[in-house]
C-alpha positions as MATLAB code, in Angstrom:
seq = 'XXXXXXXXXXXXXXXXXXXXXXXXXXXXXXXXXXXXXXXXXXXXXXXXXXXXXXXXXXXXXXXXXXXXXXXXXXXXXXXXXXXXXXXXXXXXXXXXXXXXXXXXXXXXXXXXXXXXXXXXXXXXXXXXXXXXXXXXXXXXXXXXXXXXXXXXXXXXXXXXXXXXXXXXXXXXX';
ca = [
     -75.928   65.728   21.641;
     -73.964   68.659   20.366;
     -72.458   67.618   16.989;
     -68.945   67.168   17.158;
     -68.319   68.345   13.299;
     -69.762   71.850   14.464;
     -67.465   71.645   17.888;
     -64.617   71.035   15.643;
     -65.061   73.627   13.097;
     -65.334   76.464   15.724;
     -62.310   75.118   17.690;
     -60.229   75.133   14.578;
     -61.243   78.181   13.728;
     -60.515   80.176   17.128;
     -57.461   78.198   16.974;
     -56.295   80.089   13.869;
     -57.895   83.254   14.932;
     -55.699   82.694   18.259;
     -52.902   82.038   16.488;
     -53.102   84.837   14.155;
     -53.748   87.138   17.040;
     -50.466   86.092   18.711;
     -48.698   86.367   15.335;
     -49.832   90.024   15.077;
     -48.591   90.929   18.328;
     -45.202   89.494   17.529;
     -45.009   91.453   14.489;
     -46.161   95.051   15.864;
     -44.681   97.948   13.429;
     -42.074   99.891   14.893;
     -40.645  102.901   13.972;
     -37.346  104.670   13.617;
     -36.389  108.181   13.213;
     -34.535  108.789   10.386;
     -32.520  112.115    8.786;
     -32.867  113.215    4.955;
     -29.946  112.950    2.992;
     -29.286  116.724    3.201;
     -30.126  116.626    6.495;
     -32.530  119.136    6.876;
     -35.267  117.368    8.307;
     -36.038  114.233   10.651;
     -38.675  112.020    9.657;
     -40.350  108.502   10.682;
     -39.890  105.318    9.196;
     -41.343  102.425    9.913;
     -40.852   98.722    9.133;
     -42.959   95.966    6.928;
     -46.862   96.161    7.824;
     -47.499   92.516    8.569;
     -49.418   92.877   12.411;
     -52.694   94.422   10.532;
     -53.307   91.825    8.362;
     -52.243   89.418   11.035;
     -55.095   90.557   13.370;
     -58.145   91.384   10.515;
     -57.164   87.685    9.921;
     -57.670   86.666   13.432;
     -60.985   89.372   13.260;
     -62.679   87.413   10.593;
     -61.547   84.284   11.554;
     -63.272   84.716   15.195;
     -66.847   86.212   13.249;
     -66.958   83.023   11.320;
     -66.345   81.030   14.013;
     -69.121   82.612   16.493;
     -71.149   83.193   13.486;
     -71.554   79.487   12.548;
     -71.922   78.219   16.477;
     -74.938   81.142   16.524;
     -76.246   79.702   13.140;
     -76.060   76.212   14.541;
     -77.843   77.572   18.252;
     -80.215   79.690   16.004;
     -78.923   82.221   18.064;
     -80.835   80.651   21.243;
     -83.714   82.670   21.069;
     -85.189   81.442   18.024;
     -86.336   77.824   16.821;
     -87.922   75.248   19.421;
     -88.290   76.654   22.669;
     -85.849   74.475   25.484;
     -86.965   72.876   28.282;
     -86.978   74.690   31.353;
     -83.989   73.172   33.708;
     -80.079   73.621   34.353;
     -79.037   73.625   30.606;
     -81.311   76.208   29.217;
     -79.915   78.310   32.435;
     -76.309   77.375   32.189;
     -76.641   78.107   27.874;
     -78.451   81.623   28.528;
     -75.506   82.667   31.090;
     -72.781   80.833   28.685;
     -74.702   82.639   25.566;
     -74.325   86.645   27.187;
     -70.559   85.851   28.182;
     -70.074   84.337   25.240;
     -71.059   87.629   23.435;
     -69.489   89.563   25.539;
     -66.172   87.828   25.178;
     -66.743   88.151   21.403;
     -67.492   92.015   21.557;
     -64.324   92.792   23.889;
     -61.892   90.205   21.627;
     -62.940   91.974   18.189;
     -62.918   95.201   19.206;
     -59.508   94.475   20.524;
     -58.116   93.024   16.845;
     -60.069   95.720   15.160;
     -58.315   98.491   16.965;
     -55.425   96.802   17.335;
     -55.503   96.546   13.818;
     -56.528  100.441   12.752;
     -54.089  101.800   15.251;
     -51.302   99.415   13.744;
     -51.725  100.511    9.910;
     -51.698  104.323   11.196;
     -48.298  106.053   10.987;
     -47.580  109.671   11.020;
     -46.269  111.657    8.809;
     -44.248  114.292   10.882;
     -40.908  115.887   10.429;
     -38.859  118.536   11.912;
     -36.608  120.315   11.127;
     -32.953  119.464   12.325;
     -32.985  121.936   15.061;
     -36.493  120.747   16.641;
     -37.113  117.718   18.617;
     -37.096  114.734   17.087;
     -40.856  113.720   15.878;
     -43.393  111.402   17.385;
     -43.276  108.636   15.846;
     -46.871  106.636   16.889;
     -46.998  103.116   16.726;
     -49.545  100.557   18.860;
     -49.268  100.134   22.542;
     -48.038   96.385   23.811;
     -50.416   94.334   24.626;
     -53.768   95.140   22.213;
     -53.319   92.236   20.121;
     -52.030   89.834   23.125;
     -55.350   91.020   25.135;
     -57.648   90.238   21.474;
     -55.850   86.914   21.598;
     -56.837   86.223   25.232;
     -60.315   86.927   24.796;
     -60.351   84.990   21.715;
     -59.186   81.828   23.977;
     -61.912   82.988   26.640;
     -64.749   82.786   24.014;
     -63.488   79.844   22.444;
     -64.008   78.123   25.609;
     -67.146   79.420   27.003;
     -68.608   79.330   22.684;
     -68.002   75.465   23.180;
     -69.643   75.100   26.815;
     -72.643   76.919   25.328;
     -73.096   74.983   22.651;
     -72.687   71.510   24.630;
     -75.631   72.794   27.196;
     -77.652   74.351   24.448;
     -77.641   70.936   22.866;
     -77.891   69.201   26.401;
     -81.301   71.357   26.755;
     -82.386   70.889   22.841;
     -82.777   67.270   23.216;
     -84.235   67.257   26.742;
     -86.947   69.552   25.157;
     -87.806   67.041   22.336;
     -90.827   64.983   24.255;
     -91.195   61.145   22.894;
     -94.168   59.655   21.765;
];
């Protein structure tokens, strides 16, 4: 049976890394264009820096938690081979999308997070256009947070028939 210490752990922690993923897209930088006091030149400026931290947060906080259900799983190809049935299929299947979840939810808070910390440093002169000033697209952190949710739940289905298929492999005596 799949321990329910290890279920909890990895809940709470895609919990937090959910949470912090949301937080970061509430708290995306955004930028104003502002004149110099002689006003010869526009420039950007932008406000308080909080959405990167917010999503390395939910970054690490996601690694840990598919790092320790892996560690627990030995990473399903190593250790005591399962026996052959419905739960070694259903954990193989629930193991790749698992992965795959994870891939697309930290690349997500990773380049959510990059993109967020980058500002530009243009300015024009008064007669010019007003500058570009580049701050993260809607939605990066709020689709990292999704897939965060995704994996949490298919992390915790592969774990349950990864244990279901551990302990029909063990053969009494």
């Amino acid at each position: 049976m799949a321990s329910k210490i290890v279920s909890a752990i990895v809940f709470v922690f895609n919990l937090v890394a959910f949470g912090l993923a949301v937080a970061a897209e509430q708290r995306r930088s955004t930028a104003r264009v502002v004149q110099d006091a002689e006003v010869q030149y526009n420039y950007c400026v932008y406000d308080s820096d909080r959405a990167t931290g917010y999503g390395v947060g939910a970054f690490l906080f996601s690694v840990a938690s598919q790092l320790l259900i892996m560690f627990v799983s030995r990473c399903f190809c190593c250790g005591k081979p399962l026996k052959p049935g419905g739960s070694r299929a259903l954990a193989l299947v629930l193991f790749i999308v698992s992965w795959m979840f994870f891939l697309i939810a930290e690349i997500c808070l990773l380049a959510g997070s990059v993109e967020n910390a980058y500002h530009t440093k243009y300015r024009t002169m008064f007669m010019d256009n007003p500058p570009d000033c580049q701050t993260l697209r809607k939605g990066v952190f709020a689709a990292g947070a999704s897939f965060v949710f995704f994996n949490a739940i298919v992390s915790q289905f592969y774990y349950f028939f990864y244990s279901s298929a551990a302990e029909a492999s063990l053969s009494p005596y």
